[in-house]
TIFI-303654 format. One record per residue: residue number from 1; chain; x, y, z of N, C-alpha, C in turn. Coordinates in steps of 0.2 Angstrom, whole numbers, plus 5000, padded with zeros to 4 digits. Layout:
N
NUM	A	X	Y	Z	X	Y	Z	X	Y	Z
...
//
This chain:
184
1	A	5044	4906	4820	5044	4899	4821	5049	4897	4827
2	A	5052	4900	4830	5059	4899	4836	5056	4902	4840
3	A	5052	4904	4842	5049	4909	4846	5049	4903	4854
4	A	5049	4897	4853	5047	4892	4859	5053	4890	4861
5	A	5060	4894	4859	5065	4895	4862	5065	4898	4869
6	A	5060	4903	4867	5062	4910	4873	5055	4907	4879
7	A	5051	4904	4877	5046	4902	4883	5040	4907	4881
8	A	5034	4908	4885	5028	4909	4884	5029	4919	4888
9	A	5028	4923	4883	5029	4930	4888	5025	4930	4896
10	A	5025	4933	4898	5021	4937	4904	5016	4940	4902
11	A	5010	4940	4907	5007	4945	4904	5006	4953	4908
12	A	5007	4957	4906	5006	4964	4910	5000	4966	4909
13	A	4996	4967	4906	4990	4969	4905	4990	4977	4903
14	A	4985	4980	4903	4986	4986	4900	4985	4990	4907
15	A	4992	4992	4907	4994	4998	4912	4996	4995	4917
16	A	5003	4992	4918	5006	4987	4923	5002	4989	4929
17	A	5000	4984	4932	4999	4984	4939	4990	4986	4942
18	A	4986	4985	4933	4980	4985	4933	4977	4980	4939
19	A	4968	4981	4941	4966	4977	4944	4968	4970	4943
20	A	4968	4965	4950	4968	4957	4949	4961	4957	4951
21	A	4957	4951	4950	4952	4948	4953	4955	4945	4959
22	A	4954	4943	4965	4956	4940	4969	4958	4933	4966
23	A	4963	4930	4972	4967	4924	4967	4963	4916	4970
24	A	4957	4919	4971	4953	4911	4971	4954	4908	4965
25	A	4954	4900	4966	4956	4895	4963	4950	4896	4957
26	A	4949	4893	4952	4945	4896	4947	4943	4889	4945
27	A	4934	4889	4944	4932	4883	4942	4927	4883	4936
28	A	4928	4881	4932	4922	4880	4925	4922	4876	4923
29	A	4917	4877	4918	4913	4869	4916	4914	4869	4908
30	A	4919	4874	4907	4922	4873	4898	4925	4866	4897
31	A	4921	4863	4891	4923	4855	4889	4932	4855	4890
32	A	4933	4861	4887	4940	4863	4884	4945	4861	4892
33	A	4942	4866	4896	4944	4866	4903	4946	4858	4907
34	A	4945	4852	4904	4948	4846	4907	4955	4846	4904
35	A	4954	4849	4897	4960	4846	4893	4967	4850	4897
36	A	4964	4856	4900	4968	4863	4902	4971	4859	4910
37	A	4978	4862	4913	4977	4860	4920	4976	4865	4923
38	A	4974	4865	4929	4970	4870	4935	4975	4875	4936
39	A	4982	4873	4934	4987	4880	4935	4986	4882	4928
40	A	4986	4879	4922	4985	4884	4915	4979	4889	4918
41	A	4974	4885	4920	4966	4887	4917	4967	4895	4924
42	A	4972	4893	4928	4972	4899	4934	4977	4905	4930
43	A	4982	4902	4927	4985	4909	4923	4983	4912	4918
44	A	4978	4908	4915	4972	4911	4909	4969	4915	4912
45	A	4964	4915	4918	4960	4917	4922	4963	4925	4923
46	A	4968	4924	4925	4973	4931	4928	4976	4935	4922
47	A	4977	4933	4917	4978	4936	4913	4970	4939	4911
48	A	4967	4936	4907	4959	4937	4905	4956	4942	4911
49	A	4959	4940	4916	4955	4945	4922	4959	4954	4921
50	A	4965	4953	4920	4968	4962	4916	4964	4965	4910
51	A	4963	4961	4907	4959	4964	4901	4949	4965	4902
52	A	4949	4963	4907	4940	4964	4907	4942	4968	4912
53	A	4940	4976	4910	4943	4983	4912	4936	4982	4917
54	A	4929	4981	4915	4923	4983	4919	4923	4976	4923
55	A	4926	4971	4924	4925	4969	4928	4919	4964	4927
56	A	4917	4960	4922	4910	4959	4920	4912	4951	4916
57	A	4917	4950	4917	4918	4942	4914	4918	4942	4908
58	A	4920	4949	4904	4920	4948	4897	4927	4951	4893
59	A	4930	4949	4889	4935	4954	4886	4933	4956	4879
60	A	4935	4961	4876	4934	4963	4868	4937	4957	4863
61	A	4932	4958	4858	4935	4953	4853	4943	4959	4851
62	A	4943	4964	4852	4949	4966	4848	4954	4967	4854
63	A	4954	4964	4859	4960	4962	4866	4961	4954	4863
64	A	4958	4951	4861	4959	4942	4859	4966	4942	4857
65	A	4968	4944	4851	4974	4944	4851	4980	4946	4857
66	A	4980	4949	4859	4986	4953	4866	4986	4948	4870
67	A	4979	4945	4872	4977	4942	4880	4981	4934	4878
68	A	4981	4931	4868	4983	4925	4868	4989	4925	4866
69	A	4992	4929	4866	5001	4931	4865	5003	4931	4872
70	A	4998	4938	4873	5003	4936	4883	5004	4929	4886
71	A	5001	4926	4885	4998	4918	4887	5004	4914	4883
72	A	5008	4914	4877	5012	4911	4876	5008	4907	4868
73	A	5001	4907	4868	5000	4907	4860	5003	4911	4855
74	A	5003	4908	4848	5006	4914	4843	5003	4913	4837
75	A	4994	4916	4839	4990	4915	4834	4990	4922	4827
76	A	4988	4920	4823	4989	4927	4818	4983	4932	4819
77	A	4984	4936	4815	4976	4941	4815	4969	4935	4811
78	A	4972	4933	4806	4968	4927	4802	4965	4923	4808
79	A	4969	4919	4811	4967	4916	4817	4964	4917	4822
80	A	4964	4921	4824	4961	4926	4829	4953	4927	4823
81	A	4951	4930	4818	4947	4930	4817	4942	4926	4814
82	A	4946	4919	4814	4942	4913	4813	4939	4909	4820
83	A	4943	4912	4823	4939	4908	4832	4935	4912	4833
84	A	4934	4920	4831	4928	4924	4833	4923	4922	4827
85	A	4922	4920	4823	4919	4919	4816	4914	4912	4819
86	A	4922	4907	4821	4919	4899	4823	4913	4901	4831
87	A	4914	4908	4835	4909	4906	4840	4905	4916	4839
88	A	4905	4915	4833	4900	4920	4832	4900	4927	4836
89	A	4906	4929	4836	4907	4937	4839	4911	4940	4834
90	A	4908	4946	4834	4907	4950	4828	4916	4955	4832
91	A	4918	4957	4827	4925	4960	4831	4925	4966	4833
92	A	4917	4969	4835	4917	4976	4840	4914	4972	4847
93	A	4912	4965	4847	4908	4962	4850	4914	4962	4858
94	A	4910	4954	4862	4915	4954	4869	4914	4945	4870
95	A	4919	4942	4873	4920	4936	4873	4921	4935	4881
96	A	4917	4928	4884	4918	4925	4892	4923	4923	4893
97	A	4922	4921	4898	4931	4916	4899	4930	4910	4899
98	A	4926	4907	4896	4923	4901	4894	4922	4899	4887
99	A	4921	4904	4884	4924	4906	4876	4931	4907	4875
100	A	4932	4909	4881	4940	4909	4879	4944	4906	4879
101	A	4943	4899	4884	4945	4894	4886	4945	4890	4879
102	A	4939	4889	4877	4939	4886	4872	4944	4888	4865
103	A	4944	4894	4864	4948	4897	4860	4956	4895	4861
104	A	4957	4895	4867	4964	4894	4869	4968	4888	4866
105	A	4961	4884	4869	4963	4875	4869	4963	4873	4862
106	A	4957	4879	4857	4960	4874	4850	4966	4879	4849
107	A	4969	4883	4849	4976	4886	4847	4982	4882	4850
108	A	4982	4880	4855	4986	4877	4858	4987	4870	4854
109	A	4981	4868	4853	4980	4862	4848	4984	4861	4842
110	A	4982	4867	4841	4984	4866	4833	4992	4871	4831
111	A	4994	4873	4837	5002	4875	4837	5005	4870	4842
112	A	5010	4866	4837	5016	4862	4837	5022	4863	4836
113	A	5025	4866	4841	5034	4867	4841	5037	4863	4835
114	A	5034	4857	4837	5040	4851	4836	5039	4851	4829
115	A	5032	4852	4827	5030	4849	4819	5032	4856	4816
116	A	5033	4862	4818	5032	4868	4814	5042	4868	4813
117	A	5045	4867	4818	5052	4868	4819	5056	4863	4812
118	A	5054	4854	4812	5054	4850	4809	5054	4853	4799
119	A	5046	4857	4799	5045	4858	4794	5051	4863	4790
120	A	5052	4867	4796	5056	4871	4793	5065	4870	4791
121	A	5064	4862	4794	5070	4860	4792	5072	4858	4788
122	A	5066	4851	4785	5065	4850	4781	5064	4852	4773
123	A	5061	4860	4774	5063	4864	4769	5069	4865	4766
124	A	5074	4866	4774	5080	4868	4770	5084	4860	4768
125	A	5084	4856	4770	5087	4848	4768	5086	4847	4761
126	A	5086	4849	4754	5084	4849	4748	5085	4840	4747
127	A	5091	4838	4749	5093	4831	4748	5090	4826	4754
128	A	5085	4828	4756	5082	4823	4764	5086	4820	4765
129	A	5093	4821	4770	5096	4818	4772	5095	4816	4777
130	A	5090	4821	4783	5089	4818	4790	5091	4826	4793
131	A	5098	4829	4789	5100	4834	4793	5102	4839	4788
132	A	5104	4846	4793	5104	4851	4789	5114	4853	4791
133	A	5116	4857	4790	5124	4862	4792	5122	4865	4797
134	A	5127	4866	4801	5125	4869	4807	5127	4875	4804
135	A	5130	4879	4798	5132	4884	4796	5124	4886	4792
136	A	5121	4882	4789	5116	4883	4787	5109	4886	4789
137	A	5109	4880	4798	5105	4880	4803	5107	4890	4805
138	A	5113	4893	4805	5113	4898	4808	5112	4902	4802
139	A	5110	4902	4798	5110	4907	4794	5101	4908	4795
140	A	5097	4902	4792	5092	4903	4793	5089	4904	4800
141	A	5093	4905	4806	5091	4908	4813	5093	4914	4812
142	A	5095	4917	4809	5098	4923	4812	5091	4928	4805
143	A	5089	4926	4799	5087	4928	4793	5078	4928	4793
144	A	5076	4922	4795	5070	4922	4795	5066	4922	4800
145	A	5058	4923	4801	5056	4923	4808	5057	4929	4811
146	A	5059	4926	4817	5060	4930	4824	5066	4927	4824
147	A	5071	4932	4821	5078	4932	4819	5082	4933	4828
148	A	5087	4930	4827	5092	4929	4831	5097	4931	4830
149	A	5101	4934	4837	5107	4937	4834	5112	4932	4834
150	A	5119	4933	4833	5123	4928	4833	5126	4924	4839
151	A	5126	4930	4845	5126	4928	4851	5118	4922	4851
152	A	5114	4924	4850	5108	4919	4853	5109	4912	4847
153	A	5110	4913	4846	5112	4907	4839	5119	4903	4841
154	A	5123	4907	4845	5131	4903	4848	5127	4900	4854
155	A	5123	4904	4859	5122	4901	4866	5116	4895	4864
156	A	5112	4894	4857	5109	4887	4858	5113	4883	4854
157	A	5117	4882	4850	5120	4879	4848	5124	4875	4853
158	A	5128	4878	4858	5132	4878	4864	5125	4873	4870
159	A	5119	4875	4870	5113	4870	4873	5114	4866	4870
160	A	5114	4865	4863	5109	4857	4858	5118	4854	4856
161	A	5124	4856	4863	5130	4852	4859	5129	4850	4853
162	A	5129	4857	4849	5130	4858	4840	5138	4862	4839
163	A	5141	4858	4837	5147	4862	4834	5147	4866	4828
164	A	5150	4870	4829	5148	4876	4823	5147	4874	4814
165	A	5152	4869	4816	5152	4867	4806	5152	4859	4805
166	A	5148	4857	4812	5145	4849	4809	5138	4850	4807
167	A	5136	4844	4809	5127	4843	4804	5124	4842	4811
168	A	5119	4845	4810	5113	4846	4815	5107	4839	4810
169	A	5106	4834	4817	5099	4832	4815	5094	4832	4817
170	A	5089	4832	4812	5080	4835	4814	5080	4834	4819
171	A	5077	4829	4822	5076	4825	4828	5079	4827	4835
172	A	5085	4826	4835	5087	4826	4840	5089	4833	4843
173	A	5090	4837	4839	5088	4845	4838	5083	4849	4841
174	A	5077	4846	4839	5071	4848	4839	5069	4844	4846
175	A	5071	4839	4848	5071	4836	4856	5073	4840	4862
176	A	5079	4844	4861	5083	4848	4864	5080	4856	4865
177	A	5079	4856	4860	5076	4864	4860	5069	4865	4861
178	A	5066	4860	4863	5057	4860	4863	5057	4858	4872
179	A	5060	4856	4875	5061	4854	4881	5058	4859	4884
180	A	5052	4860	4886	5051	4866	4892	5057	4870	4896
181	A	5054	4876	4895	5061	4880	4900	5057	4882	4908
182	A	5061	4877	4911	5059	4879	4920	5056	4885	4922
183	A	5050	4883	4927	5047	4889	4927	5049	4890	4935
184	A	5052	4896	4938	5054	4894	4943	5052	4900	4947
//
């Protein structure tokens, strides 16, 4: 669930420094694709393009997972094989980049930082006060998840101006640390 602390990985593709497709600007006509902007749909394209090994506008239903992790998705195996079920590819099958897109745009939909962060705040607030201890806030960063060390737990703290033994609240917390990290 912190995971949107660290930003979206890179992707390497299998075997750093596999083929590109040349870096023309990439146009299609997936409904998905207005929702997408022309730099997303260009870095999808570049990524998807490391995984179709032949070269043929298709990747494996069993790359789906790697190609929407490298991309900054953080879909499950469940997940992943409910989007092949919803567009009828069998999991030895192959998927376009038009299916892909589509597949991307509902995961992106349906993962929310702010709503997934919130929840899990709100499980620990037993008393719904609004907020949680910042001693409490570190325990459960360092324990559940995509565990943090205490270093990485001091340096956001030190971001989201949290003092070690006051109260964190929801909101403004969640404002702080959901902020896109510069892509530069």
């Amino acid at each position: 669930m912190w995971r949107y602390l660290q930003g979206p990985a890179k992707c390497a593709g299998p075997g750093v420094g596999a083929h590109r497709q040349g870096s023309h600007q990439l146009r299609t006509r997936s409904r998905e694709a207005k929702f997408l902007s022309q730099d997303q749909i260009n870095e999808y394209k570049e990524c998807f393009s490391l995984y179709d090994k032949q070269q043929r506008g298709k990747i494996k239903a069993t790359d789906l997972l790697v190609v929407m992790r490298c991309l900054g998705a953080s879909p499950t195996p469940g997940e992943v094989q409910r989007h092949l079920q919803t567009h009828k590819i069998d999991r030895n099958g192959e998927l376009d980049f038009s299916t892909f897109l589509t597949i991307m745009h509902m995961q992106i939909k349906q993962e929310d930082p702010k709503k997934e962060i919130l929840l899990a705040m709100l499980m620990a607030d037993k008393e719904k006060k609004g907020y949680i201890m910042a001693s409490e806030l570190r325990s459960k960063l360092m324990k559940l998840g995509e565990k943090l060390t205490h270093k990485e737990v001091d340096d956001l703290f030190r971001e989201a101006n949290i003092e070690p033994n006051g109260k964190v609240k929801y909101d403004e917390f969640i404002q702080k640390i959901a902020i896109p990290v510069p892509d530069y």
